[in-house]
N, C-alpha and C positions, 0 to 999 in steps of 0.2 A: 863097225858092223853092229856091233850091242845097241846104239844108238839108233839106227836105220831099224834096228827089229822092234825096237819100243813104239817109235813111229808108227810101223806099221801097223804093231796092235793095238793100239790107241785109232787108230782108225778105223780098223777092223769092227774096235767097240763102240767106237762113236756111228758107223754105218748100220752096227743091229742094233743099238738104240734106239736109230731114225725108223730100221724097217719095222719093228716092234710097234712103235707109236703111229705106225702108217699104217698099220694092220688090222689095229685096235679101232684106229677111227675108221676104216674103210668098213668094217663088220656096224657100226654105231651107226653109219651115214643107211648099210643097206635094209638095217631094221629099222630104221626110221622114216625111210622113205615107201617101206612095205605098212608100215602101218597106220602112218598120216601122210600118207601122198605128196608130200611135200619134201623141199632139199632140207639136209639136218644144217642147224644153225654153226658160225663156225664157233664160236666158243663151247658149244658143248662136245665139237669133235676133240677141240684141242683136249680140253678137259678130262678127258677120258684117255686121247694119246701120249698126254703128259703123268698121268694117273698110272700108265705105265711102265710110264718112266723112272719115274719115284719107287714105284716099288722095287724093280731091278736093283736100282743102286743103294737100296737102305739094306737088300744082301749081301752086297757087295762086303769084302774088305775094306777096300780101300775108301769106302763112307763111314762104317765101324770106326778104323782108326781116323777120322776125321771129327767124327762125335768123341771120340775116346781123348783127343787131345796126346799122339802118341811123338808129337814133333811137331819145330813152327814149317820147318820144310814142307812134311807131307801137308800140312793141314793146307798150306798154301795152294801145291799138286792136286788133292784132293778137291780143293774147292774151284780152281780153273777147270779141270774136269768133270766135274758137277754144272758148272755156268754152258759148257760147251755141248754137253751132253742132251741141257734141256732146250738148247738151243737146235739143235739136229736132231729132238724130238718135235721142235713144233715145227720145222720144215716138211719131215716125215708127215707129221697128223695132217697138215692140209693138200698134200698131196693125197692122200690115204683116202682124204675126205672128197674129194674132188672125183677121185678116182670108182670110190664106193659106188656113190652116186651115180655115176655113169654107170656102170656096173646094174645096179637095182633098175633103172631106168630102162636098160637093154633086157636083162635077165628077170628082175622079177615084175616089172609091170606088164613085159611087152614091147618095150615102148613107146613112144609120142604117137607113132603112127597107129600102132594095135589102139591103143587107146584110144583114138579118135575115130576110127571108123569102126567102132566093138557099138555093140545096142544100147550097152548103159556108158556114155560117154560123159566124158568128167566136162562141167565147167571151167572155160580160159576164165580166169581172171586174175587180177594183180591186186597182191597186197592180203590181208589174212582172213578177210571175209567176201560176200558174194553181195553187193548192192544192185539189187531189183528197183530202176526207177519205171511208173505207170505210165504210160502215153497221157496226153491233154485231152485227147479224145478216147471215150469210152463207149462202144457202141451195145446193143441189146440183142439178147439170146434170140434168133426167129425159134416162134414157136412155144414161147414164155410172156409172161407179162414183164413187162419194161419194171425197172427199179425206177425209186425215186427220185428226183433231178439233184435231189441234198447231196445223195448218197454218189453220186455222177461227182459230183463236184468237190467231194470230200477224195475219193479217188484218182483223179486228174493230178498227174506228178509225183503223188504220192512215193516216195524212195523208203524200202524195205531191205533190212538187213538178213543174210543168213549166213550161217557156218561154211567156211570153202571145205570142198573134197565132196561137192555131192554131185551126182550125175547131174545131168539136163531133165531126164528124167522126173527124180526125187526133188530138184527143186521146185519143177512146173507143180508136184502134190503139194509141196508145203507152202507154194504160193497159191493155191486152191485153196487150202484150207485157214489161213489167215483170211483173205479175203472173205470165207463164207463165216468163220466166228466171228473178225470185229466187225465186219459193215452187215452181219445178217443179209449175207447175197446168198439164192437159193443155188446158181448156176452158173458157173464161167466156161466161160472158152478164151484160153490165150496159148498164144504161139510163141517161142523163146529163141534166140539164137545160141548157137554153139557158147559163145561170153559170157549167155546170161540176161542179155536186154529184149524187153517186150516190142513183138513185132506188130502184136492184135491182139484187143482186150474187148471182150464183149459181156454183158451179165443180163442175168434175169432175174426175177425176182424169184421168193422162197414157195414153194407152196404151202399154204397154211389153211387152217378153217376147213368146212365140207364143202366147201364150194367148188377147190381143185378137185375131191373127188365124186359129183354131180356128172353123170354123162352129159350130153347135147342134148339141148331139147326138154331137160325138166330141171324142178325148183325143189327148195326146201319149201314144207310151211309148217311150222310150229301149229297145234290143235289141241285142244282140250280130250283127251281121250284114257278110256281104261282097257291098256294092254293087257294080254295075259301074264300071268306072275315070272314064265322063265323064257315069256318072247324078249330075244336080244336083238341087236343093230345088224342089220342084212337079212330080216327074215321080211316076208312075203304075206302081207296083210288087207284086208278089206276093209273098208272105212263102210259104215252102217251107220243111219240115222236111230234114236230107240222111238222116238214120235212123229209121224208113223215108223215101222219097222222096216228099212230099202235102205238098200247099197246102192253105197255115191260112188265110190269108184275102188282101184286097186290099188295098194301104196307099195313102199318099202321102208319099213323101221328102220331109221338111223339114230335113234336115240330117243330113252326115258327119262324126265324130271318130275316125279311124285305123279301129279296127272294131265300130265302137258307130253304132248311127245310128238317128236319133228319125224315127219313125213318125207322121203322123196318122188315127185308127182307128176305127172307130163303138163308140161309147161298149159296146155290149152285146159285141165282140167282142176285148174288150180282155183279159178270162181266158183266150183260148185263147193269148196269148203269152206263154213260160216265162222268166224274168230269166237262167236257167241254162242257156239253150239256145243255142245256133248257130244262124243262119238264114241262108238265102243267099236275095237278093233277086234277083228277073226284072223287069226294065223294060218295061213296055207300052207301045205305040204312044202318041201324045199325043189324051190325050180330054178333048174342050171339056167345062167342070163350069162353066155361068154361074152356077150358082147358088151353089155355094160360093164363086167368083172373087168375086161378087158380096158375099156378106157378108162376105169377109176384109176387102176393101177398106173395103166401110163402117164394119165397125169401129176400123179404123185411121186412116179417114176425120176432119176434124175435124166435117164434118154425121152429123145422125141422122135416125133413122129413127122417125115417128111417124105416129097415125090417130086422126082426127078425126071426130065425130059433128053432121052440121049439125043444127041445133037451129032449131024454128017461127020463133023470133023472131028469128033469126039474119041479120044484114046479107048473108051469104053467100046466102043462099036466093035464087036467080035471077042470080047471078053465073056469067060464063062459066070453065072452067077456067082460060085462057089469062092472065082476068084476075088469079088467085094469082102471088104470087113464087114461094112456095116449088113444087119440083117436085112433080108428081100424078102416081104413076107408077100410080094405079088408084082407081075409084071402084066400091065398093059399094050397089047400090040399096035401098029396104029389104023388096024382095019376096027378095031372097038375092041377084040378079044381079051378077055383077062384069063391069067392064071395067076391062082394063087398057089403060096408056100413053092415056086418052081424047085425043078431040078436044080440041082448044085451044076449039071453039065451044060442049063441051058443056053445059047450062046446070045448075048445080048445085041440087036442090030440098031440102027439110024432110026428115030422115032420112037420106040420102047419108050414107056413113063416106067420108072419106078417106085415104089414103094416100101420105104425103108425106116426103119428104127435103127438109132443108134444114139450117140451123141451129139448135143453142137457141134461139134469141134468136125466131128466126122462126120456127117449132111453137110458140113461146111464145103470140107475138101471133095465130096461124093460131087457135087452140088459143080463147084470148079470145074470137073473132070468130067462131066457129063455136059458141060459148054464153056471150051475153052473161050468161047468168043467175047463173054461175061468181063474176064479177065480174074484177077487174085487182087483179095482184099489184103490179103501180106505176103510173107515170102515163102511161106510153107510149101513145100514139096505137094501139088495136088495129086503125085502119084499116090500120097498116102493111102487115098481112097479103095488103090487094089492093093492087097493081100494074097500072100502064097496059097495056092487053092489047097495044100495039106495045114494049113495056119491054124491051131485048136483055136473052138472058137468064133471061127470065120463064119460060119453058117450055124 
């Protein structure tokens, strides 16, 4: 009976041993997987459920008299119980660790499924980083100047590395923004899949210089002239001959260099100024021009400027404005009618053009959605296009 009861407690201790180092790794797996999204490695479960194992039994007595050298008996007993003990600790850990896991995966992320259908959803991929390779074909922003064919061709396959555990989301920005610091691209549009790989790749080029901010219709021209001492770039100026004394025409200051100063001029009034002449400028009062304010900025804007034809079959057709992402700064009826800035409520029919700012990306999908008969240049959801009509934002 003595002997049946040793038994037993010797199992007893060899079973919290295991539950201890199962406990310990299951806690280790669920903070590990809450704070790098991934399963914990198994040597660092063990590690840890073994970690407390060892501490247990350097309490113990019966490790005491083992270090102590109190008999060849015990030390024998003591050290088969020590071999056994760690051994039903690292059974314990990887269950523990297994178990965790699961656990954190159900409880603290969600799950697979929360997670995959949540707005910032994480990248599938395998293995400890996220490899972005570029399609062979690279097409161009509508509504941007085309890049250079180098710079086409330096990007074509091109495979980029990043950190795993980002959304879809946060990767599509950091693949924007590599793209726009090493190749000096002004504008992308690309589509990604749930994995990670590029569905559609299109760029445009940067805008640079005063020429992206030039409305339609006029020029710079560089003239010999003497502004007044505190006229700066945007003010509203007369160009004057001093021999005889007659105004050539209206300008706009965009800029002073000692006594050279560039003009911008309506393209047809551009002959009457002489590269050989003196001028002396007159500053005018400040006069609101929305409309040129307006298109400098959008071209130097990173959104564009696009109009759309709804089409009979078109998902759009009985959709309210409000409900588009992209902004409607005007709708065309097809009897000729315009309204600009509509209503949020007003209901869009078969024929409607409209006229939208937003980004490539979204004219893209706007663009899809407003004729499905076009078809999809990739796989993108062209429902993107509408939006929750309460979506901040939307309008």
């Amino acid at each position: 009976m003595a002997l049946v009861g040793s038994v037993a407690q010797l199992a007893a201790q060899l079973a919290g041993l295991a539950v201890l180092a199962g406990g310990v790794a299951a806690a280790v797996a669920v903070a590990h997987r809450w704070y790098v999204r991934e399963r914990v490695p198994r040597g660092l479960a063990l590690l840890f459920g073994l970690a407390a194992v060892a501490v247990y039994l350097n309490t113990t007595t019966a490790l005491g008299e083992a270090i102590t050298g109190s008999g060849d008996a015990a030390t024998v007993r003591a050290a088969l119980f020590n071999i056994v003990a760690f051994g039903s600790g690292t059974g314990g850990a990887l269950l523990g660790r297994r178990a965790g896991d699961r656990f954190a995966v159900e409880a603290v992320t969600g799950g697979e499924e929360a997670v995959d259908g949540g707005v910032g959803r994480l990248v599938r991929t395998v293995g400890r980083a996220i490899r972005v390779e570029l399609p062979e074909e690279v097409g161009d922003v509508v509504g941007y100047d085309p890049v250079p064919r180098e710079t086409k061709e330096q990007l074509a396959g091109t495979t980029f590395v990043f950190p795993r555990g980002l959304t879809v989301a946060q990767l599509r920005d950091r693949l924007v923004e590599r793209l726009r610091s090493d190749y000096a691209v002004g504008h992308v549009d690309v589509d990604l899949t749930q994995e990670g790989s590029v569905e559609y790749l299109a760029v445009g080029a940067r805008a640079a210089g005063i020429g992206p901010t030039l409305p339609p219709g006029t020029r710079a021209v560089a003239v010999r002239a003497d502004p007044a001492f505190a006229a700066s770039a945007g003010d509203t100026v007369q160009v004057w001959e001093t021999d005889p004394m007659e105004r050539v025409l209206t300008a706009e200051l965009r800029g002073t260099s000692g006594d050279v100063a560039t003009l911008a001029v309506d393209a047809a009034d551009t002959p009457k100024l002489d590269p050989d002449t003196a001028y002396r400028l007159v500053t005018l009062p400040a006069d609101d021009r929305p409309d040129r304010e307006f298109v400098s900025l959008l071209r130097a804007a990173r959104e564009t400027f696009s109009s759309v034809t709804v089409a009979a079959d078109s998902p759009l057709a009985g959709v309210p404005v409000g409900a588009l992402s992209p902004v409607v700064v005007a709708v065309e009826s097809p009897d000729g009618g315009t309204v600009t800035l509509p209503e949020r409520d007003r209901t869009l029919a078969a024929g409607d053009t409209l006229f939208a700012i937003a980004s490539p990306e979204a004219l893209r999908r706007l663009e899809r959605a407003a004729d499905p008969a076009r078809g999809t240049e990739s796989g993108a959801d062209p429902g993107g296009a509408v939006a929750a009509a309460d979506r901040p934002g939307s309008r």
